[in-house]
DSSP file (Angstrom, degrees, kcal/mol; ACC not computed):
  #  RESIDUE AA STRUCTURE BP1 BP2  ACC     N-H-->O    O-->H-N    N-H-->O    O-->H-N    TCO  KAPPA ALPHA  PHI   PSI    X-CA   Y-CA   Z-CA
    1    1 A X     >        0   0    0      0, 0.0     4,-1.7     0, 0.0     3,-0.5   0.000 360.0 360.0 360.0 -50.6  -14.4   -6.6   31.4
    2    2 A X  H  >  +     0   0    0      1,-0.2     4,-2.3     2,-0.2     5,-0.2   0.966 360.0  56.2 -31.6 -69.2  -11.7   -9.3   31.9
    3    3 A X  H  > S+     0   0    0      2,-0.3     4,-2.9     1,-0.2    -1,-0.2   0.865 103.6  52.5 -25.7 -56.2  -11.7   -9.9   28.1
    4    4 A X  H  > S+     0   0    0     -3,-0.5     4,-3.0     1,-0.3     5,-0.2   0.996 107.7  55.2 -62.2 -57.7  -10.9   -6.2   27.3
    5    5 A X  H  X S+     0   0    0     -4,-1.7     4,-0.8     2,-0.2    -1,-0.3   0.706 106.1  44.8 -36.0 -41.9   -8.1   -6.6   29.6
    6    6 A X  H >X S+     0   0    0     -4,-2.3     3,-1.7     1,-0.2     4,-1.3   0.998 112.3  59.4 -61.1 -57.0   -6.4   -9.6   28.0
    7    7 A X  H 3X S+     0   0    0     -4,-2.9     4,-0.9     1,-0.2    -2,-0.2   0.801 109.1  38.4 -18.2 -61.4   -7.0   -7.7   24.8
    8    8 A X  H 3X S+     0   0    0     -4,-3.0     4,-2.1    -5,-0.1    -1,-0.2   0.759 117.0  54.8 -76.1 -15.2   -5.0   -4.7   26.0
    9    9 A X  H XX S+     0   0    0     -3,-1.7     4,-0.9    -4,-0.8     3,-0.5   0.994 114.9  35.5 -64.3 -92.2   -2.3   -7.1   27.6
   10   10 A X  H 3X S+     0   0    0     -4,-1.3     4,-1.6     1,-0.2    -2,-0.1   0.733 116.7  58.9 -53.4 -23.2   -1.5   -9.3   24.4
   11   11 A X  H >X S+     0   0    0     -4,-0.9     4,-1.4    -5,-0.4     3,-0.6   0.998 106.5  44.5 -60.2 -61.2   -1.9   -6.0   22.2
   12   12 A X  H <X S+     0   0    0     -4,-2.1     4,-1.0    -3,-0.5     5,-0.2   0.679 114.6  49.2 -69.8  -8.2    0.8   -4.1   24.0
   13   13 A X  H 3X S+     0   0    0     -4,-0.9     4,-1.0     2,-0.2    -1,-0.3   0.741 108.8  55.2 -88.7 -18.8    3.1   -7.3   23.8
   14   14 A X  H << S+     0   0    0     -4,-1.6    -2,-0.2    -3,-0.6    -1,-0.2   0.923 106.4  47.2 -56.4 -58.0    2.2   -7.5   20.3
   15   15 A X  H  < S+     0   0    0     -4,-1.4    -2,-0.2     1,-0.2    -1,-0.2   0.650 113.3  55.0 -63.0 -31.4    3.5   -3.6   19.6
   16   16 A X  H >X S+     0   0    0     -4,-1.0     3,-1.6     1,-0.2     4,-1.4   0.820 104.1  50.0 -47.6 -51.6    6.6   -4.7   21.6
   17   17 A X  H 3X S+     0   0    0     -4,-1.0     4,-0.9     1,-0.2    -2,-0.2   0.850 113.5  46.0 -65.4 -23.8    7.3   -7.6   19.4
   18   18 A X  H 34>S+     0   0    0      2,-0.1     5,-0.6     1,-0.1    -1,-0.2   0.501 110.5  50.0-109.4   8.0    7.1   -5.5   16.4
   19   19 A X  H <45S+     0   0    0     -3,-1.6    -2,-0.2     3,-0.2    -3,-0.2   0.342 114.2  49.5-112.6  -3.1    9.3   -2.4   17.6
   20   20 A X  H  <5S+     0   0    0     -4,-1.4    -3,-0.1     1,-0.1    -2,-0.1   0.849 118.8  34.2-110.2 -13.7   11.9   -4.8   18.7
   21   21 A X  T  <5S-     0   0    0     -4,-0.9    -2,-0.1    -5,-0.3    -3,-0.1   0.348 104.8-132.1 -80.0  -7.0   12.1   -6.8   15.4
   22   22 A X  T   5 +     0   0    0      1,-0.2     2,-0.3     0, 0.0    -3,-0.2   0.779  51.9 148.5  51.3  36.6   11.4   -3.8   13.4
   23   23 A X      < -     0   0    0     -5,-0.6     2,-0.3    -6,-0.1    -1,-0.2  -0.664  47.0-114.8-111.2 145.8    8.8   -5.0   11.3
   24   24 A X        -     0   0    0     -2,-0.3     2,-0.2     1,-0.1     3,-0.1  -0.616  30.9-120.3 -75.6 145.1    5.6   -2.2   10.0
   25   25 A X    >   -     0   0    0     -2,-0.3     3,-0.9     1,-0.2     2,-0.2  -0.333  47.9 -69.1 -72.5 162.9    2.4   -2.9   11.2
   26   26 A X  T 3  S+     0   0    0      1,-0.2    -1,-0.2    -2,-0.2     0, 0.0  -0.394 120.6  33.8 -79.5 138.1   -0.1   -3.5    8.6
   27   27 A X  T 3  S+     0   0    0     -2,-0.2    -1,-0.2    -3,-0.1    -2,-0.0   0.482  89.0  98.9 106.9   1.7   -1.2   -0.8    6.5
   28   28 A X    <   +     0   0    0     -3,-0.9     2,-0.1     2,-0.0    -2,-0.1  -0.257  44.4 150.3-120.8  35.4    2.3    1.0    6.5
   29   29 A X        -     0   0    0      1,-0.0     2,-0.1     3,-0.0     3,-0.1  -0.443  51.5-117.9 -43.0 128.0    3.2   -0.5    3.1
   30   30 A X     >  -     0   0    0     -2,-0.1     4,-1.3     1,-0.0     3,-0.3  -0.637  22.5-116.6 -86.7 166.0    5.8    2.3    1.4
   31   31 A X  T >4 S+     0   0    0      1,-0.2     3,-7.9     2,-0.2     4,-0.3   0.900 112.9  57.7 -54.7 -80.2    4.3    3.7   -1.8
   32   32 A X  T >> S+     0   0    0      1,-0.4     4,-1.9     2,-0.2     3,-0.7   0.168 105.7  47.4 -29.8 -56.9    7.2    2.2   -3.8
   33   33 A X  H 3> S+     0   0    0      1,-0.3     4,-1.7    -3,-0.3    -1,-0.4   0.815 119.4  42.5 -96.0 -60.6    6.5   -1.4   -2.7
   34   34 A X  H <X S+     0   0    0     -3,-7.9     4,-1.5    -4,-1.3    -1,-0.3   0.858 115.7  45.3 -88.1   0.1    2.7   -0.7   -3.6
   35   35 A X  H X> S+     0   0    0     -3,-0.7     3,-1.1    -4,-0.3     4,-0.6   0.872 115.5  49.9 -65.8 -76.1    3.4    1.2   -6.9
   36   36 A X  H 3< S+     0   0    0     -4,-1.9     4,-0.4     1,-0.3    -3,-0.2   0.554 113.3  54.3 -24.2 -36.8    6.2   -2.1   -7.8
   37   37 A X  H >X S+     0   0    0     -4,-1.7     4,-0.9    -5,-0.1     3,-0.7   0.959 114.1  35.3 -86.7 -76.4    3.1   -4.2   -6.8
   38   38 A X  H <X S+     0   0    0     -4,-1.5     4,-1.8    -3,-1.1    -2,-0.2   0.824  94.4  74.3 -64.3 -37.9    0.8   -2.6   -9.2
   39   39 A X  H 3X S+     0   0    0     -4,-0.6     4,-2.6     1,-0.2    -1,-0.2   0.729  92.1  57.2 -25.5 -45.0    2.4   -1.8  -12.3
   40   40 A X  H <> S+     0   0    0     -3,-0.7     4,-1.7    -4,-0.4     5,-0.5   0.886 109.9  43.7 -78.9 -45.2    2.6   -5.1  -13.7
   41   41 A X  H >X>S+     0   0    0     -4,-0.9     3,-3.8     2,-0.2     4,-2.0   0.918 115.2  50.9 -56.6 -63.5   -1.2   -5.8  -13.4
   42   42 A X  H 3X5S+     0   0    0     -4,-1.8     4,-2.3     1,-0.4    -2,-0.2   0.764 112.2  47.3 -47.8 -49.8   -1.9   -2.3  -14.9
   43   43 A X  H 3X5S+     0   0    0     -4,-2.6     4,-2.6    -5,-0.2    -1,-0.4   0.714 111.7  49.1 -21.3 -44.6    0.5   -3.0  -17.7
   44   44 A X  H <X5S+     0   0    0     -3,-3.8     4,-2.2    -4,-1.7     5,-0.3   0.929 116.5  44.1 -84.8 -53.6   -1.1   -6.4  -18.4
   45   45 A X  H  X5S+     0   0    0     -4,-2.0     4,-2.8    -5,-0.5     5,-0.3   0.937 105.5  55.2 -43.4 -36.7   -4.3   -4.8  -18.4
   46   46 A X  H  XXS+     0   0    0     -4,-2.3     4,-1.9    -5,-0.6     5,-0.8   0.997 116.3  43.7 -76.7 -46.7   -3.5   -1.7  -20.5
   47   47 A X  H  <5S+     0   0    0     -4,-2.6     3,-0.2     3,-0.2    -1,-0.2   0.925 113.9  50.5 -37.9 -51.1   -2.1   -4.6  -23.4
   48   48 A X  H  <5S+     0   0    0     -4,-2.2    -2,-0.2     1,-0.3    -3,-0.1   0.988 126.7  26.0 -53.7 -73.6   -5.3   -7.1  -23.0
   49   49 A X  H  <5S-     0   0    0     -4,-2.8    -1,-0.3    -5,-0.3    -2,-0.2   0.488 103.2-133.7 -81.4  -4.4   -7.6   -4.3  -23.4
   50   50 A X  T  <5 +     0   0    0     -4,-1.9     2,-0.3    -5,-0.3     3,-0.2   0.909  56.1 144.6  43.4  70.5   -5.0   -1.6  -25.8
   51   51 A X     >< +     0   0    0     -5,-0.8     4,-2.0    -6,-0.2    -4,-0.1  -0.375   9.4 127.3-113.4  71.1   -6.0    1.0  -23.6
   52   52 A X  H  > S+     0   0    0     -2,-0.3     4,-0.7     2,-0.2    -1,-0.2   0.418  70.5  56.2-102.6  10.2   -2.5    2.8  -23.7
   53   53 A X  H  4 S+     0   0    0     -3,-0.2    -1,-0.2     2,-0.1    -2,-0.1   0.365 110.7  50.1-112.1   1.8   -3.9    6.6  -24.7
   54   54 A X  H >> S+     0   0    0      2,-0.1     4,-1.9     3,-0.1     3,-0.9   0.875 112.7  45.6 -73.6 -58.1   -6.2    6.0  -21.3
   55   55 A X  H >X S+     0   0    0     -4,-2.0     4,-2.2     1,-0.3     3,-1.6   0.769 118.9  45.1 -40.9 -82.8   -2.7    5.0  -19.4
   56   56 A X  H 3X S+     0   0    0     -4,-0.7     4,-1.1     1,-0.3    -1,-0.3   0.565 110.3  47.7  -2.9 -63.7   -1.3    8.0  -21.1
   57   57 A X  H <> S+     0   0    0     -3,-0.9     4,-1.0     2,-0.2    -1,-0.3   0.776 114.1  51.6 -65.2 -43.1   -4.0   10.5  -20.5
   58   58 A X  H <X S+     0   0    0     -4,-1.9     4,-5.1    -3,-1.6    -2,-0.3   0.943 108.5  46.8 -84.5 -52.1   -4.1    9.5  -16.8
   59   59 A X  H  X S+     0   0    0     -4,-2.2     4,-2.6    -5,-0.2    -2,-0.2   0.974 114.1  47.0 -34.2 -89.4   -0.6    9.8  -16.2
   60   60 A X  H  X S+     0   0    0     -4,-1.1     4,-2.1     2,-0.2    -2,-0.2   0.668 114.0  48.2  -4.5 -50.6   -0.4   13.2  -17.9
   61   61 A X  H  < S+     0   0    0     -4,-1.0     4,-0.2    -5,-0.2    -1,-0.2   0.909 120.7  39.4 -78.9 -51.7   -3.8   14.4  -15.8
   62   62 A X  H  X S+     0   0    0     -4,-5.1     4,-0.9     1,-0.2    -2,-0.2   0.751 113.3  58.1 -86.8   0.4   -2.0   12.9  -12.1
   63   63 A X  H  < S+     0   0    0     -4,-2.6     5,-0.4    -5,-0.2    -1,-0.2   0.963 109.3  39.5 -36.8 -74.6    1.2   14.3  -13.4
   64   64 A X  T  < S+     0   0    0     -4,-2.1    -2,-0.2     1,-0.3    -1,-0.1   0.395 112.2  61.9 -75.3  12.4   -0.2   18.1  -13.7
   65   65 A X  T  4 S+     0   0    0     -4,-0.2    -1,-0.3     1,-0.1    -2,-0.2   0.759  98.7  45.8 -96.1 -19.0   -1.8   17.6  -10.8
   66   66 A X  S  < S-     0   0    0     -4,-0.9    -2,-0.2    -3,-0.1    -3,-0.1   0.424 121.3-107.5 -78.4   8.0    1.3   16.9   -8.4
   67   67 A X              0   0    0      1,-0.1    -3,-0.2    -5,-0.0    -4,-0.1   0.995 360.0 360.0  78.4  51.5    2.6   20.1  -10.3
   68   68 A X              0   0    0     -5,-0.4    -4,-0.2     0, 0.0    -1,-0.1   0.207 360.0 360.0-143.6 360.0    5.4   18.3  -12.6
């Protein structure tokens, strides 16, 4: 029971530390940041393997599904 208690102790000083530096907790990546992240593999891939009329196809399919 002690244990949980340090837990909730160090936790909440934790959430303090990161609301007064202004830094995201993990898992609060903005899309851009994870698109900017990914693009360059998916590129490399879609050359290595020439699979640019899957790219193509997939784009086009999550396009008309966000209605664009």
């Amino acid at each position: 029971m002690a244990r949980s208690t340090e837990r909730t102790v160090f936790g909440a000083r934790g959430r303090r530390a990161t609301a007064t530096l202004g830094r995201r907790p993990s898992g609060t990546r903005h899309p851009l940041v994870a698109v900017a992240m990914v693009l360059p593999l998916a590129f490399l891939l879609a050359v290595v393997f020439g699979g640019w009329e899957a790219v193509v196809t997939q784009a086009s399919s999550v396009a008309g599904m966000l209605g664009r």
